[in-house]
N, C-alpha and C positions, 0 to 999 in steps of 0.2 A: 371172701373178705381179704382185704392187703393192708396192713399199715407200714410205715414206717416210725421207729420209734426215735426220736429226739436224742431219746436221753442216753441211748446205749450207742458207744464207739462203732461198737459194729452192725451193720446194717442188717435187719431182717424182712424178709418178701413171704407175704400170707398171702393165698388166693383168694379172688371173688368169694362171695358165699356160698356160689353153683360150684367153684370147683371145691370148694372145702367140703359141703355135701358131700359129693361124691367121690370126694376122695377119701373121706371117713366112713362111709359106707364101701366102700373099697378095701378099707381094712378090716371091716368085720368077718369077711370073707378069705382073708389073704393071712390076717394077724397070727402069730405064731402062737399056739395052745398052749407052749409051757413057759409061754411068758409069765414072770411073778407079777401078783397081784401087791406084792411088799415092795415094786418097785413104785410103784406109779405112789403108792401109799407115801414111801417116804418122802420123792419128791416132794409133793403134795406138805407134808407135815415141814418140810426146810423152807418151801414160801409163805407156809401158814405163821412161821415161828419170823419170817424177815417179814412176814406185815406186819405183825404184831409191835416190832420194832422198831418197823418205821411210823406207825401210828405213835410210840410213846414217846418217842425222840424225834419226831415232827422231820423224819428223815423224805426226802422226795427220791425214791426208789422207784423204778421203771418195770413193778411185778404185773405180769397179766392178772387181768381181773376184767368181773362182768359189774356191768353199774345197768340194773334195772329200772327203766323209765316208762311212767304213762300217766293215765289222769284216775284222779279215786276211784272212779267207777270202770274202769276196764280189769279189772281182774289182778292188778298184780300181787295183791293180798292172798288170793288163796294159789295162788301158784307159788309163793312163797311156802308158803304149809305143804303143799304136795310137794315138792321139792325136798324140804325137810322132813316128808313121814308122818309128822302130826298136828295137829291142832295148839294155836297157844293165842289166839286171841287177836292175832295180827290184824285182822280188819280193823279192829277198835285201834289199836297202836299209829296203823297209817291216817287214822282221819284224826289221830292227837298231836305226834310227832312233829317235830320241827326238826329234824336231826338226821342224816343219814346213817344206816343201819347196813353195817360190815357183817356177812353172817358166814360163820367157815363151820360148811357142813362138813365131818370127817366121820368118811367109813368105819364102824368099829364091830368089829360081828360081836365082840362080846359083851358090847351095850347093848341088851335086850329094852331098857327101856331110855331115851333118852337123857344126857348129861348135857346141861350147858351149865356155862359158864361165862362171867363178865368179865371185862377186860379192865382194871381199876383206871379211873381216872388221870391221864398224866404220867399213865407205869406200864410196861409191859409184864406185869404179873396181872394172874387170873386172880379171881375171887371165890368164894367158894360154890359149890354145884345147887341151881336153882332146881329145887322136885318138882312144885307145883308148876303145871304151865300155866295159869293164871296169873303169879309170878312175875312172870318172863313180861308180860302186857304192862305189870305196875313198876317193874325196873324200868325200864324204857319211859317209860311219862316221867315218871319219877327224876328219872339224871337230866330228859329232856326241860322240863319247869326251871329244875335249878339251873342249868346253866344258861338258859333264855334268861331268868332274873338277872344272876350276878351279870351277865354281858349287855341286859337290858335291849332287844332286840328280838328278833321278829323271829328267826332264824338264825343254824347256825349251820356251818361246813363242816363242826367237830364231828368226828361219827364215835358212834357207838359201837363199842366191837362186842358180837358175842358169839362164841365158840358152839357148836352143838355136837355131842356123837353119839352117833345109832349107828345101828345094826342097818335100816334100812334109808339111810340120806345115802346120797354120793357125795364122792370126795370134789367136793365144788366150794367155794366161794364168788360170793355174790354182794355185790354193795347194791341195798333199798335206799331208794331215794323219796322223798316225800313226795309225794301224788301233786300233779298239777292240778290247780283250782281256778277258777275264774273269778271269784270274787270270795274275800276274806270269810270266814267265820264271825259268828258273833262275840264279840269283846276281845278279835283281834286290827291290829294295823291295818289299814288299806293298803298298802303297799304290800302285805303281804305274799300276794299270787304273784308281784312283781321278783322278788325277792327270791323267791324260790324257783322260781324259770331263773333267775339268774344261779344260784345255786346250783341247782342241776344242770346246767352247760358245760362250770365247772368242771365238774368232777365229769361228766362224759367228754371233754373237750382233749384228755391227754391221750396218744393216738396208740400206746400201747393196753389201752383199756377198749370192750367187747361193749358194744351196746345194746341191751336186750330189750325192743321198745314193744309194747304191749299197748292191743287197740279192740274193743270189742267188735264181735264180728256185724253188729247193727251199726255200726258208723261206715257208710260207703268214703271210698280212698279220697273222692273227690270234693267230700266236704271235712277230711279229718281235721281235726282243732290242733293237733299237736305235730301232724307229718311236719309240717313246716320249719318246726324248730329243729325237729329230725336233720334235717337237709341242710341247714346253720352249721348243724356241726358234721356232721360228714353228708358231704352233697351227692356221693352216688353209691352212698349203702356200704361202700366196701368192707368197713367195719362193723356192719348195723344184722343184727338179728331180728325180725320183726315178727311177730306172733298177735296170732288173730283168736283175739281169747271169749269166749263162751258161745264157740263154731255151732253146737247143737241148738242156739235158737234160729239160727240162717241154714240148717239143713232142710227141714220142711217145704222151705218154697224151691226144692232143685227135684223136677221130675224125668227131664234129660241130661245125657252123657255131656253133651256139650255145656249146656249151661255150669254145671258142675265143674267142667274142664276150666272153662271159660275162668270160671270164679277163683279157682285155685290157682292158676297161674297168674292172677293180677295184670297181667301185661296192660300197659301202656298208662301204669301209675307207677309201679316200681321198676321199670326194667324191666330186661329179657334176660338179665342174670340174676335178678335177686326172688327168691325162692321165701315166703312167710311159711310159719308152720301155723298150723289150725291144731287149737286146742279145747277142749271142756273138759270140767270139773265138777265132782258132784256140788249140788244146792242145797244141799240138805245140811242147816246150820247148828241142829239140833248135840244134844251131848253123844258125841257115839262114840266107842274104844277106836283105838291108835290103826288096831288090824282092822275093824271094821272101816275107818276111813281109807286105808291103802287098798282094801278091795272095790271097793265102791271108785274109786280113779282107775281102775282096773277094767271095772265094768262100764262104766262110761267111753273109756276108749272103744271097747268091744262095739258095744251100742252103736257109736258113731259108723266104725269098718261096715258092721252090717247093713245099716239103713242105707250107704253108700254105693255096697255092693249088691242089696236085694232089693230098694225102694226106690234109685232110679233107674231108670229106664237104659239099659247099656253100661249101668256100673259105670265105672272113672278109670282114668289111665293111672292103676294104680303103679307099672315101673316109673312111671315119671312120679309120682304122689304122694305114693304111700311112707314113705321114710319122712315125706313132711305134717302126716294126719297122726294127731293124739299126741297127751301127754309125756307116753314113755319115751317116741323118738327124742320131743326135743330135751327130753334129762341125759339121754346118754348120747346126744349131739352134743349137747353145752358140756360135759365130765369130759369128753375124748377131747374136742376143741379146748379146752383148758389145760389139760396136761399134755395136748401137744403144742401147745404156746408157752407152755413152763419146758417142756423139753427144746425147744428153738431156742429160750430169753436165757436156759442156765450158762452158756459160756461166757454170754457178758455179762448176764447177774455177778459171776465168778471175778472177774474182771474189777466189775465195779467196787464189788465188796473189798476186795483188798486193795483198792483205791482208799476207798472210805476208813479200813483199819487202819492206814496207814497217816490218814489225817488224823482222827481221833490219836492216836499214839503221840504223834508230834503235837499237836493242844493239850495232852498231859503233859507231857516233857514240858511245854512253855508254859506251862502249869507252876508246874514244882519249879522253876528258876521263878518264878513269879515269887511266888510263897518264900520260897528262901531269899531274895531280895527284899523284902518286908524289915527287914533289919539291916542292910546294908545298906550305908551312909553313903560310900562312893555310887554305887547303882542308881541310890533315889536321887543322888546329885546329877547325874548324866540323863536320866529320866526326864528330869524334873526341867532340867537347860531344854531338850530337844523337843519337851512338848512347847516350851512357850518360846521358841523357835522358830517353831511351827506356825503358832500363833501368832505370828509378829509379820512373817512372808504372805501370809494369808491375808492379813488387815493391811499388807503392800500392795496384793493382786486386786484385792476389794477395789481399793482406791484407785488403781489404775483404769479398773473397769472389767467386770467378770457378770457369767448370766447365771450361775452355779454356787450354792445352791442356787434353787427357781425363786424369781425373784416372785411370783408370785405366791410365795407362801411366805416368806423371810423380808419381802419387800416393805414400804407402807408410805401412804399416799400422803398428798399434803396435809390434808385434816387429820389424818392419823398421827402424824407428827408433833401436830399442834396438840392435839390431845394426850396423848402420852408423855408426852415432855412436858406439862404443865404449864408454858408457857404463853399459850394462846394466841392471839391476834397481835398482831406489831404494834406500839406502845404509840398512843396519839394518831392514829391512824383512823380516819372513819370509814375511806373508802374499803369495799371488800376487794383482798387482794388474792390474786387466782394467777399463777404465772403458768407459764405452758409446760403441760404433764403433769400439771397439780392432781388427776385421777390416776395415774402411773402407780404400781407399785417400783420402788425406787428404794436402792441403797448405796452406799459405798460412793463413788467421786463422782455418778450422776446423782447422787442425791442431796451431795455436796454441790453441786453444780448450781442444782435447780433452788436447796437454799440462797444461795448467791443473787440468783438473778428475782429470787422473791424480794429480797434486802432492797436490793435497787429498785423494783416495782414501788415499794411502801417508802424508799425514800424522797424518790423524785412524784409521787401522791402528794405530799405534803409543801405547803402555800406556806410562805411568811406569815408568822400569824400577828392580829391584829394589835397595834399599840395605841393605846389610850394617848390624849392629846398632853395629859399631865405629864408622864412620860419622856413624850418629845419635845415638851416645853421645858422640862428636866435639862437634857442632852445638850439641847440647839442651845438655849440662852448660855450652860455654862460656858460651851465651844465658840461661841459669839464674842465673848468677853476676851478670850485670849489671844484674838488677832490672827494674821495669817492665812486670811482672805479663803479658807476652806472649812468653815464653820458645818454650813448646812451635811457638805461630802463627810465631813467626820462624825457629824450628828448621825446620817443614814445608816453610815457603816457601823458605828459603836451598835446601834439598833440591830443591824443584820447579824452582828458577832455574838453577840447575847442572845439573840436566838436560833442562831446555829447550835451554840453550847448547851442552851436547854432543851432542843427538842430534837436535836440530832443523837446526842449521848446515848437518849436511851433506845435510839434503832441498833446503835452499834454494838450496847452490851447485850439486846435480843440476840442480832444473828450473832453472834459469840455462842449465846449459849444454845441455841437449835443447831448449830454446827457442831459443838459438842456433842449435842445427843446423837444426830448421825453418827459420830463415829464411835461412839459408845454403843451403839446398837453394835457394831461390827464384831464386839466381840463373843457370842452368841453366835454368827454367822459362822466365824472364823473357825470355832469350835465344831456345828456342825460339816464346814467343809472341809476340814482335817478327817474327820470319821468317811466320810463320803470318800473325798480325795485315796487314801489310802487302801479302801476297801475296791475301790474300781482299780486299783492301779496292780492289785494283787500283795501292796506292801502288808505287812504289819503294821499299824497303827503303836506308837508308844501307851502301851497302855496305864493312863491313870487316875481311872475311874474307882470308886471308893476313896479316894483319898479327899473327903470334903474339906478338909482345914489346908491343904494346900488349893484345890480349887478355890475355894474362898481367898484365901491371901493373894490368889494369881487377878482373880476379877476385882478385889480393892484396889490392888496398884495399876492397874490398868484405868479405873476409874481413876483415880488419883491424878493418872499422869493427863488424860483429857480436862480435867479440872486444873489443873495447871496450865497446860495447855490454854481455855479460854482467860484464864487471869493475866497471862501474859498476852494476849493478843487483846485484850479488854484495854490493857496501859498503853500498849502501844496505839491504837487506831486515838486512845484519849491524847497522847502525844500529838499525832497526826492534827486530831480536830484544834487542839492546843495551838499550834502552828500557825493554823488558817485562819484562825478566829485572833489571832494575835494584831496587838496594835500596831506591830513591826511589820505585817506582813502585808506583801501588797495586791496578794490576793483580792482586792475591792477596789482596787485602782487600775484595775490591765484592763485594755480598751477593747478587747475580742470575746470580752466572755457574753456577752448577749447584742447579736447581731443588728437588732434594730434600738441598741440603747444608744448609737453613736449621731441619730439626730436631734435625741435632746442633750449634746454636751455644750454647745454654745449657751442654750436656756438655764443649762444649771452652771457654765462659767458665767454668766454674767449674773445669775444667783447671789454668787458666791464673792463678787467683787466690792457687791454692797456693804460697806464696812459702816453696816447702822447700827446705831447701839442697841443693847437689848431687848429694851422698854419698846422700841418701834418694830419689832419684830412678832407680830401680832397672831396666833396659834387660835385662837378662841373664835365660838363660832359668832361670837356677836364682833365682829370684825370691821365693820366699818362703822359702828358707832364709836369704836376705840378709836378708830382713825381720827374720824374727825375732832376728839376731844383733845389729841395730838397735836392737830396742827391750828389750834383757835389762835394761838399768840404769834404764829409765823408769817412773819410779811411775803407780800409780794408774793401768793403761793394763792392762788385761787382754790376758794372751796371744790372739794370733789364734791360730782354730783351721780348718787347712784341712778340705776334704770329706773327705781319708782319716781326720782324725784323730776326725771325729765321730762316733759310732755311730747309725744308724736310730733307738733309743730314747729319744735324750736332744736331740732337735731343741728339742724346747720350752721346756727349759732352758737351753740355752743364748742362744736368745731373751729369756729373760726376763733372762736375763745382761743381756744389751746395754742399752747407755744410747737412750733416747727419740735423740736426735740421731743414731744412730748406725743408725737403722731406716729401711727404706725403703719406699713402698707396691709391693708389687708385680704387676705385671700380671695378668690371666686366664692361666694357665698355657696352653699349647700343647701337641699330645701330643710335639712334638720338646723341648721342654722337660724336662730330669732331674725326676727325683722327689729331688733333695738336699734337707736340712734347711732349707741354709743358703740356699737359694734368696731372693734378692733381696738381702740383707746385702753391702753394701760399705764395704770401707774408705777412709778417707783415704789419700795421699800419705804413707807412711813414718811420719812424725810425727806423725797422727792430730791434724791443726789441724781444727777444726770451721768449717764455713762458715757454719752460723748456725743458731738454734734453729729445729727444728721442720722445716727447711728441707731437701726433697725432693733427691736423687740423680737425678737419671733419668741410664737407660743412655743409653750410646752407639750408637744402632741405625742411626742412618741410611744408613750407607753397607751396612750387613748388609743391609737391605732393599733398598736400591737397587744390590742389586751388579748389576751388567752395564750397569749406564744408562750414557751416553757412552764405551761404550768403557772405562771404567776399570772397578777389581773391588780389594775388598783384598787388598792383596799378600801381606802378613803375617801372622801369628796365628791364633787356633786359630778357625775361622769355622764349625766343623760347631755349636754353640749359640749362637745370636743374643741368648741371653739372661745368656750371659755376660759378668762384666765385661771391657773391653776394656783389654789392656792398653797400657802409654805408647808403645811402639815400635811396633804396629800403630795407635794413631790417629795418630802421626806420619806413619806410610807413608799411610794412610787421606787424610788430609789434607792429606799432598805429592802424592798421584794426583789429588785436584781441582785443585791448585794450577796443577799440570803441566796437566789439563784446561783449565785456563782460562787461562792463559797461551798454549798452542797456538790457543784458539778466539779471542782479543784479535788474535793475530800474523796468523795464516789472513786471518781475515773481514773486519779492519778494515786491514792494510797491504798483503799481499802482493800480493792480486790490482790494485790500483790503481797498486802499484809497480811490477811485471812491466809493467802495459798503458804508462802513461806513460812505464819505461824502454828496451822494448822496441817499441813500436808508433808511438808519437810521435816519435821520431827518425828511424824510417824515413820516416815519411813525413817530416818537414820539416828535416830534419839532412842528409838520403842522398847528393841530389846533391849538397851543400856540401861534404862530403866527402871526396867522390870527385872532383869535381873542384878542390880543394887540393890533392888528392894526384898527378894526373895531369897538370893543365893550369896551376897555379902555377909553373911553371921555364919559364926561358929557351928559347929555340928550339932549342937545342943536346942539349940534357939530354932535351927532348919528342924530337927526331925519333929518340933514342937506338930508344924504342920502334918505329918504322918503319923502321928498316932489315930489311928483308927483299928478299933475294935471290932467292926463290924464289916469294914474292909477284909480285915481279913477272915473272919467267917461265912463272907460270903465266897472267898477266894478260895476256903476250904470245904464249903458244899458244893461249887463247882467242878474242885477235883473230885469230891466223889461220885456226881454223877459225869463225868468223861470217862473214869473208872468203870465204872456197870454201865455204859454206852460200847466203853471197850471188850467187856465179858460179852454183852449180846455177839454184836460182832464178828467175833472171833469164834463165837460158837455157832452164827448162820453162817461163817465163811469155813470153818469145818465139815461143816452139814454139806454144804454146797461143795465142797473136794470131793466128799464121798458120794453125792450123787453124781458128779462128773464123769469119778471115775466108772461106774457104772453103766454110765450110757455110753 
């Protein structure tokens, strides 16, 4: 076996499993006789005392160790108990357990009868010594129940540490891992068997840990259930002990040498280097004393040697074999291979540990200035600047654009937005509006962005909406009366102004306030990437955690200042709309704002030239009975004759009625064009004032043709014949839907988006911390420490020191330990 180990500076090189073999049996032979037995012992007890320490203090130490794997039913239950010398129930424990089980067998000749002991929860102190080994089965379910409850879960990685000493264990530790299963127990998770294969890769995945994987000898190599996952974590053994457990039901079918040979050496499943050991165990499950079961493992190996050697045919190669057949080789394989990988790992164990004292000493030290800073006014003042400092250049990078933290944990998509901000859908809007990367999680000045371009999605959605005829009989007649030959123009636009101002206002105090809440999310972000930021960068973080009354005063005025923030960008864009919609403004008179309104400007100047009194300015749909009641007393003005009252036969006639001024050219007909007489023929305004000799009509087409362009359509009037004339209420509506078009396209294109960035982006960054800190750090000493009083801050800053304290006694006392076995070896 070879690893290399990650964690330790200096590099260590273990051989194959064939050369460790035989170079441990090597020394059986060569090893010195008056070598002490109190050496290996103590090693032994200084990595048993640094496990212990790293299990209680969650320390990630690079100690050898065996982590035992296979499935419930291959053995590794009772090879546990022979391992340890006796009986305690462990079959039932492996098929209860969820929890890995650290077991540190320790040599002790003058425990004649076994001592363990538990390792307290969360502590590196023992508990007190379990008698009964029945006991030992109900501890183990026991801590196992409760900590699956409190964590709510399937499984855990916490292990169990439990110490044993006898006279007859070896000086070995061993981490039990829960038996792989294939399908859950009854009134557990399905997922469970998933869970636990992941678990146990875990804990065998760090490469300074010994794999002892365990496979009955009735599973042939070629269908094993578990090699595979084997090969996952280490792919060519180098690491991996394999043992072939309950060998005495596969002896009986071996009558020849060969077959025998054949079987033992595995070739062309495992390698041509990797060597399994063959083991059996008595069966016999019954109550028997401690010495009766160590003889009976005795006798079982014996049985196996002899059947081997007298019942086939040729016996077996036992110099190649034999150091891998029975129980006893592979325990004082795994003891020697154990303490001669605690003898390779001590100079950087050594190393490491006074690495580690030497941090824990310095997190005391910045301990006690901590604690004593609790009352220093200048301290919390310098603290208190540099954390929301911090804060401030972090909701700058946000905004510039950062992918850290991940945005997909910290991010949130457009409906998330919507729904958390309480805001909801954009005000008056029917369409559903969905702008690109609305599924994005998104924060910070792409989220700002994509607000922006949503605004504008849901602005340019919405149509002039409809005005009642009352309305525009309101407008038109009053602007009739006052002369100035642009009545109708003034009527459309006062129409498109007042509905700019109602139905625009409230898009804009929306994205005001969804823009706010983006960047109120930021500071949550901001905070976690301070923690984040600092800790990868190796700094110190300003710590000032516990202090809720200053956290809280730091996230009000941060809220505060984004609330001011949209109240001022709220006045101003109403400015902006104030502007546009103003009767000063000529916004509704510039000739470029809708490209195909510039072929009905003649239709609506000659409109507008008709300087007809009020009364003849006819709105209503019954429109030509008001006409003609109009002109009964007017000479010389021949009755108008509608479509119904003409007949098919007399079209000609009544053309030739008409006076020259009165005729119009009319177009190439269309097949959607009527076949009416009267086709092309329009009147004047009520009163029939002539515009001028000779002097053309053209229809009012343009918006009939361009209906659908921008977004707008006419609202009004009868639009199935484009070749009718149009009357005065639908070109008003016609011509308050551009108005409103171009008013909305002025507001959009030319203020918003420069008001939003200036009101909202330029203060964060150069306003933020001024601020925040006016708000936090302009008062008196008195009024500031208000925020630092916490009582629980500092008790929690005082249980911390004490356990950095007894973090530092362990410590200091395995890195003592560890001197004196250095020096030793």
């Amino acid at each position: 076996m070879a690893t290399t180990n990650s964690f330790l500076n200096t590099p260590t090189k273990t051989p194959t499993s064939t050369s460790i073999s035989k170079k441990h049996h090597h020394k059986q032979h060569t090893a010195d006789p008056n070598r002490s037995a109190s050496e290996f012992k103590d090693r032994f007890e200084a990595y048993n005392r640094l496990q212990a320490a790293a299990v209680a203090f969650g320390e990630k130490l690079p100690i050898p160790e065996i982590v035992a794997i296979g499935g419930q039913s291959d053995g590794k239950s009772s090879l546990l108990e022979a391992l340890l010398g006796f009986r305690f129930n462990v079959r039932e424990v492996e098929m209860g357990t969820r929890r890995p089980l650290i077991l540190q067998m320790v040599h002790d000749q003058s425990a004649l009868e076994p001592r363990c002991r538990f390792q307290e929860e969360d502590s590196e102190e023992y508990g007190s010594p379990v008698v009964l080994a029945s006991a030992i089965a109900d501890t183990i379910k026991s801590r196992t129940e409760s900590l699956l409850k409190r964590t709510r879960a399937a499984v855990s990685s916490k292990p169990i540490v439990m110490r044993a000493e006898y006279a007859h264990c070896p000086n070995l530790t061993i981490i039990d891992t829960p038996g792989f299963v294939l399908k859950a127990k009854k009134g557990e998770p399905e997922r469970t068997p998933d869970e636990i294969l992941s678990m146990v890769k875990s804990l065998a995945s760090p490469p300074h840990r010994i794999i002892l994987f365990l496979q009955q000898s009735s599973v042939e190599w070629c269908s094993s259930l578990w090699l595979d996952t084997i090969r996952e974590i280490d792919p060519t053994f180098r690491r991996t002990v394999i043992v072939v457990s309950k060998f005495d039901n596969r002896l009986k079918e071996f009558t020849e040498r060969w077959e025998v040979d054949r079987y033992l050496s595995a070739s062309g499943y495992l390698g041509e280097n990797t060597r399994p050991f063959f083991v059996a165990l008595p069966k016999d499950r019954g109550t028997i004393s401690n010495d009766e079961f160590r003889r009976q493992i005795s006798q079982v190996d014996a049985e196996m040697l002899h059947y081997l050697r007298d019942s086939v045919k040729g016996g077996f190669d036992e110099e190649k074999y034999r150091s891998y057949v029975g129980f006893g080789c592979l325990r004082d394989f795994l003891e020697a291979e154990l303490q001669r990988r605690y003898k390779e790992a001590a100079p950087a164990t050594l190393a490491l540990l006074e690495q580690r004292c030497g941090e824990v000493t310095a997190d005391l030290a910045r301990m006690e200035c901590k604690i004593n800073a609790t009352s220093d006014v200048a301290h919390l003042r310098k603290s208190a600047m540099l954390h929301a400092a911090a804060l401030c250049n972090h909701v700058e990078a946000l905004i510039d654009g950062a992918a850290d933290p991940a945005p997909e944990q910290w991010g949130k998509t457009t409906e998330e937005e919507r729904l958390e901000s309480g805001i909801g859908s954009w005000p008056s809007v029917t369409a559903e509006i969905k702008p690109p990367n609305a599924s994005l999680r998104l924060y910070g000045g792409a989220a700002f962005e994509r607000v922006m371009h949503e605004f504008r999605c849901a602005t340019y959605s919405i149509k002039c909406p409809p005005v009642s005829r009352e309305k525009v009989a309101n407008i038109l007649l009053a602007h009739t009366g006052r002369g100035g030959g642009r009545g109708i123009t003034e009527a459309a636009a006062e129409i498109a102004r007042a509905a700019a101002r109602s139905w625009l206002a409230p898009l804009l105090d929306t994205a005001c306030d969804r823009l706010a809440f983006v960047l109120g999310n930021l500071f949550d972000i901001s905070i976690e990437k301070n923690h984040g930021n600092d800790s990868n960068n190796g700094h110190r973080p300003v710590d000032m955690e516990g202090y809720i009354g200053f956290h809280a005063a730091l996230r009000q005025s941060y809220n505060h200042f984004m609330k001011d923030l949209s109240k001022e960008c709220k006045q101003l864009l109403r400015h902006h709309l104030d502007s546009v919609t103003s009767p000063y403004s000529h916004v509704c008179y510039e000739n470029n704002f809708i490209g195909s309104f510039s072929s009905g400007t003649n239709s609506m100047y000659q409109l507008n030239q008709a300087t007809a009194s009020p009364l003849c300015l006819e709105l209503s749909d019954g429109g030509a009975a008001l006409r003609k009641e109009a002109m009964k007393d007017q000479e010389n003005i021949p009755p108008e004759k509608s479509a119904q009252e003409t007949t098919p036969g007399k079209v000609t006639e009544s053309r030739d009625a008409l006076r020259e001024c009165q005729m119009t050219v009319p177009e190439t007909p269309s097949p959607d064009q009527p076949s009416d007489g009267n086709y092309g023929i329009k009147r004047e305004l009520g009163n029939c004032v002539e515009v001028g000799a000779r002097k053309r009509q053209p229809r009012i087409t343009g918006n009939a043709r361009n209906h659908g362009q921008n977004g707008e359509s006419l609202l009004f009037g009868n639009g199935d014949n484009i070749s009718r004339p149009v009357s005065t209420y639908a070109e008003i509506c016609s011509s308050a839907a551009q108005h409103f078009a171009r008013i909305r396209e002025v507001l959009v294109e030319r203020s918003v988006a420069s008001t939003l960035n200036s009101g909202f982006l330029t203060p964060c960054r150069e306003r933020l911390f001024v601020a925040l800190g006016l708000n936090l750090f302009a008062v008196n000493d008195e009024k500031f420490m208000d925020m630092f009083v916490a009582p629980g801050a500092i008790d929690s800053l005082e249980n911390e020191r004490q356990s950095l304290q007894k973090r530092q006694k362990i410590l200091h006392s395995c890195l003592n330990e560890f001197k004196s076995v250095a020096r030793a070896l």
